[in-house]
N, C-alpha and C positions, 0 to 999 in steps of 0.2 A: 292841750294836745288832742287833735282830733284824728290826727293819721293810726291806722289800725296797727294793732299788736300783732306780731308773728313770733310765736316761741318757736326754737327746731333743740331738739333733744343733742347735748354736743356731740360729736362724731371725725375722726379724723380729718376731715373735709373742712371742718369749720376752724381747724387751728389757728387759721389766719388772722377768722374775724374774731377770735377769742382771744390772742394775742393786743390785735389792734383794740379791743376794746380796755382790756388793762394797760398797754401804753399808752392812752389815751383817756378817754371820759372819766373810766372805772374810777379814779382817786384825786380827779381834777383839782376837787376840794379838799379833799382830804390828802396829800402828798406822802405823811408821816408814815401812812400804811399801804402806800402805793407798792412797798418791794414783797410785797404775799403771795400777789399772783392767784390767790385762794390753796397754798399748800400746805397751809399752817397743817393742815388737818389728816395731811398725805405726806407728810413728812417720815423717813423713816428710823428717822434720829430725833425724838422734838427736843433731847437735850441740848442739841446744836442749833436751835434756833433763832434766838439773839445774836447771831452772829453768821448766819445766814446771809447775803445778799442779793440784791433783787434778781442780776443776771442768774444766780445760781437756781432760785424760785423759778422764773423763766425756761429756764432750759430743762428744769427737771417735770414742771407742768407738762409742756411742750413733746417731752418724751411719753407722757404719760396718755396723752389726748393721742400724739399718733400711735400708740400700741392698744389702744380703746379700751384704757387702764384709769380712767379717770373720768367720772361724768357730773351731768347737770342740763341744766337749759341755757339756751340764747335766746334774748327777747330782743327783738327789731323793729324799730321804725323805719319805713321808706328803707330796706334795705341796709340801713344801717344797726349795729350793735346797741342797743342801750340799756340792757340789764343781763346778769347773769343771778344765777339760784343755783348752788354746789346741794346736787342731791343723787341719791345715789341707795341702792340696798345696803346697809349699815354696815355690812361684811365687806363691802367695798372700801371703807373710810377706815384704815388703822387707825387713825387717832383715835377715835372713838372708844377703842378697847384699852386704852392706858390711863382711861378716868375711873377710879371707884366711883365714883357719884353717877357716871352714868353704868353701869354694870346691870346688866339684863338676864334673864332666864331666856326670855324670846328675842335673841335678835335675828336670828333667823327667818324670823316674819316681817323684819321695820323696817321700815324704810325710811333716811333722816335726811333731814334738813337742816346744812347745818351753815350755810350762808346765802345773801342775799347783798348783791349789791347793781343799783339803778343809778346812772347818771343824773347827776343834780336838776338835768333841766328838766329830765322827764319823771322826778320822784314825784307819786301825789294825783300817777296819773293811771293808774291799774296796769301798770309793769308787774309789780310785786304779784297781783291777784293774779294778774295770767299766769306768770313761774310757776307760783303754788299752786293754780290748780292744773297746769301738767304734770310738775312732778305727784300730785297723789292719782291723777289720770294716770301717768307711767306705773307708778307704784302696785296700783288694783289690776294692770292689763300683768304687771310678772308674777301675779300671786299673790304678791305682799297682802300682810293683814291691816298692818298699823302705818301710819305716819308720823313719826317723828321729831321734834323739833328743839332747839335750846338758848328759845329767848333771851336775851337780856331784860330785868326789868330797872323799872326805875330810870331811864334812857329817856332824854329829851331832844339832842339833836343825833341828825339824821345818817348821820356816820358812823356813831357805834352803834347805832341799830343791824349791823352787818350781820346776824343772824336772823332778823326779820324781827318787826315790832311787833309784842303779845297782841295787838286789838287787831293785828292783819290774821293771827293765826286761831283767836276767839270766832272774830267774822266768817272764819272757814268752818267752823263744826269743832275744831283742835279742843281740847278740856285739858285741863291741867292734870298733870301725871305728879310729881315731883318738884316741892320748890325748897330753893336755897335761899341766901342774904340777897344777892344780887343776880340772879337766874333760875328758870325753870324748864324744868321738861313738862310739856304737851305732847297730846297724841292726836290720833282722832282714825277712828276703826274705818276701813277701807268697805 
């Protein structure tokens, strides 16, 4: 892939092509987790979540994009969608406060990263590097101190990497905060 990367910070305006990119590329390969939408995370029930379906994901993202209640990046080729990054100041993401494991003194400085997802044709092609390094550009222009993140480790193909792979977020400056059996939190000071 040679045509250039354009990331745009999501924005009411972009609904559209944020939609068409999860009706479309976002889960091509992947179908099983096609119905997310990226809400897992923005949920306000996660007890209800297996039972969730996609339209409902759909509509309630969609609500949330036009009340500029939900953010992250769009990454573009040639105008078109081909990656997204759900990043946001960590106060933004309820989910985030229903984990003991992740439970902070500062979140009021993080800013998290807490997915990533690049169309199959374009993974491999510095999508991901562009995401991340807007969102810790965004992060340092609103004050934030920290970047946040919560790898999967031990992850070989390229669909549960949906929080982004540890050697994308090592190669950025990210150090390891916190690790578990199967995931870690990284930071990396803004």
């Amino acid at each position: 892939m040679t045509a250039e990367i354009v990331v745009r910070p999501l924005s009411p305006q972009l609904v559209e092509d944020y939609l068409a990119f999860f009706d479309g590329p976002a889960f091509a390969d992947n179908p099983h987790w096609a119905s997310c939408y990226c809400f897992f995370h923005h949920n306000p029930e996660p007890q209800t979540w297996a039972s969730r379906r996609a339209d409902q994901n759909r509509a309630a993202v969609s609500d949330l994009i036009r009340r500029d209640r939900f953010h992250g990046f769009l990454a573009y080729r040639q105008e078109a969608p081909v990656g997204w990054c759900n990043a946001a100041p960590r106060r933004e993401i309820p989910g985030l406060a229903l984990s003991a494991d992740l439970a902070a003194e500062d979140t009021d400085v993080i800013g998290s990263i807490v997915c990533f997802i690049v169309a199959e044709a374009h993974r491999r092609s510095g999508v991901a590097t562009a995401l991340l390094q807007a969102a810790c550009r965004s992060f340092q222009q609103a004050g934030l101190q920290i970047a946040e993140a919560y790898p999967r480790l031990g992850i070989s193909d390229a669909a549960s990497n949906y929080h982004g792979p540890i050697d994308l977020y090592l190669g950025a400056g990210f150090q390891w905060y916190r690790e578990f059996d199967d995931w870690a939190i990284v930071r990396r000071r803004l």
